[in-house]
C-alpha positions as CSV (number, residue, x, y, z in Angstrom):
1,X,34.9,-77.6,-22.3
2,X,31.3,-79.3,-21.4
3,X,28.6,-80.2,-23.1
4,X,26.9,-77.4,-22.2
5,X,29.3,-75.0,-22.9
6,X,30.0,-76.2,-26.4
7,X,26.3,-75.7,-26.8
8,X,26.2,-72.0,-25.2
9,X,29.4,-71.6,-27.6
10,X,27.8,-73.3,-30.6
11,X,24.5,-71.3,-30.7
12,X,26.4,-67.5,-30.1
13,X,28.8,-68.9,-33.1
14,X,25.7,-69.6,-35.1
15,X,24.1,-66.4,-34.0
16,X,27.6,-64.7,-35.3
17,X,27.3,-66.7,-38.9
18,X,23.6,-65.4,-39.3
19,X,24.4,-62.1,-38.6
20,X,27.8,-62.0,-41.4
21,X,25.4,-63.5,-43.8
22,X,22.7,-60.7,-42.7
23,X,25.6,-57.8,-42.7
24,X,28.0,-58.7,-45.2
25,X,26.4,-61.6,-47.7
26,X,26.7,-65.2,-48.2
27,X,30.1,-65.0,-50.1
28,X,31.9,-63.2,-47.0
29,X,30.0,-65.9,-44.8
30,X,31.5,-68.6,-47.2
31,X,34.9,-66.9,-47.0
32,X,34.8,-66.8,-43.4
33,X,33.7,-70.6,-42.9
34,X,37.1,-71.4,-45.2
35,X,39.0,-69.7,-42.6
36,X,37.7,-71.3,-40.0
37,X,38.4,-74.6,-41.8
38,X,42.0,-73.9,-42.5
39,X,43.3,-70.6,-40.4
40,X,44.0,-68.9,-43.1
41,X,42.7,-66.0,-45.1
42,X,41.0,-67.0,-48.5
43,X,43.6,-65.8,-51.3
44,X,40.9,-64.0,-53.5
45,X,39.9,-61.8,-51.2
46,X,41.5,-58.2,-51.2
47,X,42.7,-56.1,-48.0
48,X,39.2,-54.7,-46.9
49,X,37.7,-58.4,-47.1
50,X,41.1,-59.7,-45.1
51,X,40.2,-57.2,-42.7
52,X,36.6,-57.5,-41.8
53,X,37.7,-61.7,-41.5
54,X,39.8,-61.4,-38.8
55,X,37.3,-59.2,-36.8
56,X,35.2,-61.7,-37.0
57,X,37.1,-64.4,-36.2
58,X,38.0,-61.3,-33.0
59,X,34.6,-61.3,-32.5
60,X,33.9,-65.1,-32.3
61,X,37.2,-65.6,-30.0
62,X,35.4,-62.9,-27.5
63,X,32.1,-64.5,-27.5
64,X,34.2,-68.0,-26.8
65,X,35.7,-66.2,-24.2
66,X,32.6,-64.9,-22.9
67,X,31.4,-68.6,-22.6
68,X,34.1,-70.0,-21.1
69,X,34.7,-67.8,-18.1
70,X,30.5,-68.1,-17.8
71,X,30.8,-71.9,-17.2
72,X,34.1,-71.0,-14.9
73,X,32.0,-69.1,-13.1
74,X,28.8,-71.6,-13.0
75,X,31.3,-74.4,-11.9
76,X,33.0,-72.9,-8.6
77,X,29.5,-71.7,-8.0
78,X,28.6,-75.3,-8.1
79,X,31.7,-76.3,-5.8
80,X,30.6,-74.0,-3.3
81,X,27.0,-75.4,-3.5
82,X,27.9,-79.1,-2.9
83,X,27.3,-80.8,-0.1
84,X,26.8,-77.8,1.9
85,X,30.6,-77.6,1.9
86,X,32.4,-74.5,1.1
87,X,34.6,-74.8,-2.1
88,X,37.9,-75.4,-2.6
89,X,40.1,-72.2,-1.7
90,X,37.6,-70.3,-0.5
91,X,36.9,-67.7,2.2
92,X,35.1,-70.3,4.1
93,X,37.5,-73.2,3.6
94,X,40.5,-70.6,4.4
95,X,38.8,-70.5,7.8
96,X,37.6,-74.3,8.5
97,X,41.5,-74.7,7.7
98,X,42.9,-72.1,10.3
99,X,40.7,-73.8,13.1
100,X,41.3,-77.0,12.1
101,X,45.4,-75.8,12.6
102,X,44.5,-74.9,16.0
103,X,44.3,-70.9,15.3
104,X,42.0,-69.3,18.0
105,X,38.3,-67.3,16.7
106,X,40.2,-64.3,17.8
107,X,43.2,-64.4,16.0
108,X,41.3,-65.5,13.1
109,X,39.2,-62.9,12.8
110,X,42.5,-60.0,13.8
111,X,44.1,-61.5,11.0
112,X,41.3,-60.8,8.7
113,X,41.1,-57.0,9.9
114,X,44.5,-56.2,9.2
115,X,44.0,-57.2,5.4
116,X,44.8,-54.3,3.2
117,X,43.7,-55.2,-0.8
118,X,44.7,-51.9,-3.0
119,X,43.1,-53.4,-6.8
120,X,44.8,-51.3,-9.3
121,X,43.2,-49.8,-12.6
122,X,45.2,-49.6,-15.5
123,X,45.4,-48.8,-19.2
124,X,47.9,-50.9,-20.9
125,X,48.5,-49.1,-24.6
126,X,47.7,-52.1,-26.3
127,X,44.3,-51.9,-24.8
128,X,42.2,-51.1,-27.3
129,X,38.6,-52.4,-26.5
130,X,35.7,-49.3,-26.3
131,X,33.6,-48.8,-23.5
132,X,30.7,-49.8,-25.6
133,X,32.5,-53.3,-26.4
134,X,32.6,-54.1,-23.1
135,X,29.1,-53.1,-21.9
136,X,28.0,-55.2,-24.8
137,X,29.8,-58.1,-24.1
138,X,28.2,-57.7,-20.8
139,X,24.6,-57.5,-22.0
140,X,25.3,-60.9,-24.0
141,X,26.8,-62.9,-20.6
142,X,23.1,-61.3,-18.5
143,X,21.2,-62.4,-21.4
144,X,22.8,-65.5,-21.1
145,X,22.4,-66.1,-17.6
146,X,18.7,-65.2,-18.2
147,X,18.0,-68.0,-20.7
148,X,18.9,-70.3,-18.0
149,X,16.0,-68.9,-16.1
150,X,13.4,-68.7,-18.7
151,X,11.0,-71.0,-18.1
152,X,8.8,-70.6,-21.3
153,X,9.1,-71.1,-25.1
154,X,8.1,-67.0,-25.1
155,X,10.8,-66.4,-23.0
156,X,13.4,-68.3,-24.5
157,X,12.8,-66.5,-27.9
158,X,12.7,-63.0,-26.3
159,X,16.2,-63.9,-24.9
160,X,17.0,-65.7,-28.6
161,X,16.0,-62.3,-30.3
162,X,18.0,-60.1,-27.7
163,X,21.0,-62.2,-28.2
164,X,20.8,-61.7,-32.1
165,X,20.3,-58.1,-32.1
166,X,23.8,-58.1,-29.1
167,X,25.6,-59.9,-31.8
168,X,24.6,-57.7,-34.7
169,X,25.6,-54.3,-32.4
170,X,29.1,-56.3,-31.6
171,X,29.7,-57.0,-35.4
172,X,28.6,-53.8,-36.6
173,X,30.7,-51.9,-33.7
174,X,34.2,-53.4,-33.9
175,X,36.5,-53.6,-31.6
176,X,39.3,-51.6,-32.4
177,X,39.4,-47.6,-32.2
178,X,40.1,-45.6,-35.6
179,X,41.9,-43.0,-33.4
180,X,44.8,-42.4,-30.7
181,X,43.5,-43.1,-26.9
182,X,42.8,-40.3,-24.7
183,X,43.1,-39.8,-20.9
184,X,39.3,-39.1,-21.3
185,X,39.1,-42.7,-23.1
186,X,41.0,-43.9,-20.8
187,X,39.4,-43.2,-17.6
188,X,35.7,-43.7,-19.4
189,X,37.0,-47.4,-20.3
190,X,37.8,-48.2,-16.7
191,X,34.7,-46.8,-15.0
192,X,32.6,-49.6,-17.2
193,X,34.1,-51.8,-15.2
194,X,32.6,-50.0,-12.1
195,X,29.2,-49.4,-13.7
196,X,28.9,-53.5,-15.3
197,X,30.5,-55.0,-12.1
198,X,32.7,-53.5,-9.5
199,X,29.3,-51.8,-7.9
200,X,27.4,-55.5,-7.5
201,X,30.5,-57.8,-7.3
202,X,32.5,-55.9,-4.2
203,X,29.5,-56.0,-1.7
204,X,28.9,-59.5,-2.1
205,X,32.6,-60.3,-1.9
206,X,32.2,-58.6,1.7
207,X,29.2,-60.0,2.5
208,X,30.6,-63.4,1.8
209,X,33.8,-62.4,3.8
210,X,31.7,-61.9,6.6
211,X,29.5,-64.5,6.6
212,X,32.8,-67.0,6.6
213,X,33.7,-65.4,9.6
214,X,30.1,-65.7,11.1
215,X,31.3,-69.0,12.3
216,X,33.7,-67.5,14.9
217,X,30.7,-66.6,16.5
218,X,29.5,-70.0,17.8
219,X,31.6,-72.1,16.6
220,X,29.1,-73.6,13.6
221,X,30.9,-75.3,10.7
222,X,31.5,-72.6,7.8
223,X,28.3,-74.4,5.6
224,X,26.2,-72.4,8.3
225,X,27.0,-68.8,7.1
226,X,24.4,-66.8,5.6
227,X,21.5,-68.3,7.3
228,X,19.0,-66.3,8.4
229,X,18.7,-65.0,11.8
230,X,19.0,-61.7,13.8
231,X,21.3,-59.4,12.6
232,X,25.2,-59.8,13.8
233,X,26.7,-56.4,15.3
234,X,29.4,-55.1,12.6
235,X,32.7,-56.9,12.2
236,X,36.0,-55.8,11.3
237,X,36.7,-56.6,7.7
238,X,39.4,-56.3,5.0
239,X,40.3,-52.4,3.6
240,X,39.6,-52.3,0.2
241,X,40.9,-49.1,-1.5
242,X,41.7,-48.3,-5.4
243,X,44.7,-47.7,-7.0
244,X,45.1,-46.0,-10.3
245,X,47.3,-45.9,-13.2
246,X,45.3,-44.4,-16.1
247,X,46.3,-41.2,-18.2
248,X,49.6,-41.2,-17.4
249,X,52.0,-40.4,-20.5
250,X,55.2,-42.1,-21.6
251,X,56.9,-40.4,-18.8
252,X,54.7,-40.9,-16.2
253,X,53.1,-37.3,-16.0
254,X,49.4,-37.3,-15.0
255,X,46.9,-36.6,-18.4
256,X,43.7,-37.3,-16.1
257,X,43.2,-33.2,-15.3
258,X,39.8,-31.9,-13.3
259,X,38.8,-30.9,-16.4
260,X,39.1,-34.7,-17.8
261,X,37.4,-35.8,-14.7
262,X,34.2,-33.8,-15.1
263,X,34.1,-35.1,-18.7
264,X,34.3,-38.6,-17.2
């Protein structure tokens, strides 16, 4: 973990600590640093107090989560960045790798029409996480991402004071549902992942598909793509369809009706 990222980490985990002392009271803040300390429950505690620990020791292995797939992210980007170079195992490096093995611009780009990538949605049963978890946890990695923006002390504490109030929804949420899971749950749970990122992250994943291939074009090395200039007629890219698995029941019979759907 970098030093950044233990920062990023250390101020959410602080945030989390202000808002238990806020929510539940210094005592249950105490309790919670003793478990932290030794990985166990405090003893004095009764059942309703054991409980509410480990969802916030949940909650704080989420938002470490959150952080370390953020700097994940941050660091390929920087890979891709450097030198102009494309990064490690990617599109772009795929293709400066076929040419370099003496695979002709044609074949090169048949072989990347006649990919077929089928993502499948499912709902495992131990899946538990609400709709409104998730979304939330999204709001806290944007909010993130903006504070590395803000260039002002104004904005800083804006995005300070929306990260506190994220934190205080995720406490005061939970994570786990008090009932069974529905098909309608089900198929709500799965379409956040469309509204939060599927929508933004699968045209980019094209456009940067096609802008690797751009450099069958004219030969240019691969840290060309993307560069402005007139428009390229349309290419032939990957299929991308969507599988599903959701609202099936133990035996494999379909829960997700029409009637589910319109809910949905």
């Amino acid at each position: 973990m970098s030093r950044d990222e233990m920062d990023e980490l250390a101020h959410l985990e602080h945030l989390l600590r202000d808002t238990l002392v806020e929510q539940e009271g210094e005592a249950f803040a105490a309790r919670y640093d003793a478990m932290l300390r030794t990985g166990m429950p405090p003893t004095e505690g009764n059942r309703a107090d054991e409980v509410r620990l480990v969802r916030a020791i949940t909650l704080r292995l989420r938002l470490a989560s959150l952080v370390e797939d953020r700097e994940r992210s941050l660091r390929l980007d920087a890979e891709r960045d450097r030198d102009g170079a494309p990064a490690p195992e990617s599109l772009g490096a795929a293709i400066d790798a076929l040419r370099r093995e003496g695979m002709d611009a044609g074949s090169i780009g048949e072989a990347a029409a006649s990919i077929r990538y089928l993502p499948v949605l499912t709902a495992h049963p131990t899946e538990a996480r609400r709709r409104t978890l998730i979304a939330s946890l999204g709001r806290v990695r944007s909010l993130l991402e903006r504070g590395d923006l803000a260039a002002t002390d104004d904005a800083r504490r804006e995005v300070d004071r929306r990260l506190r109030e994220e934190v205080a929804n995720l406490w005061r949420m939970g994570g786990v549902r008090n009932r069974p899971v529905t098909a309608l749950d089900e198929v709500r749970s799965a379409m956040v992942h469309f509204d939060e990122t599927l929508f933004r992250l699968v045209p980019r994943l094209l456009r940067r598909f096609d802008d690797a291939l751009a450099v069958l074009d004219d030969g240019a090395s691969s840290n060309d793509a993307g560069r402005s200039g007139p428009p390229r007629p349309p290419r032939a890219l990957p299929s991308l369809r969507w599988g599903s698995w959701i609202g099936g029941d133990r035996d494999g019979n379909p829960n997700v009706t029409a009637q589910v759907t319109r809910e949905a």
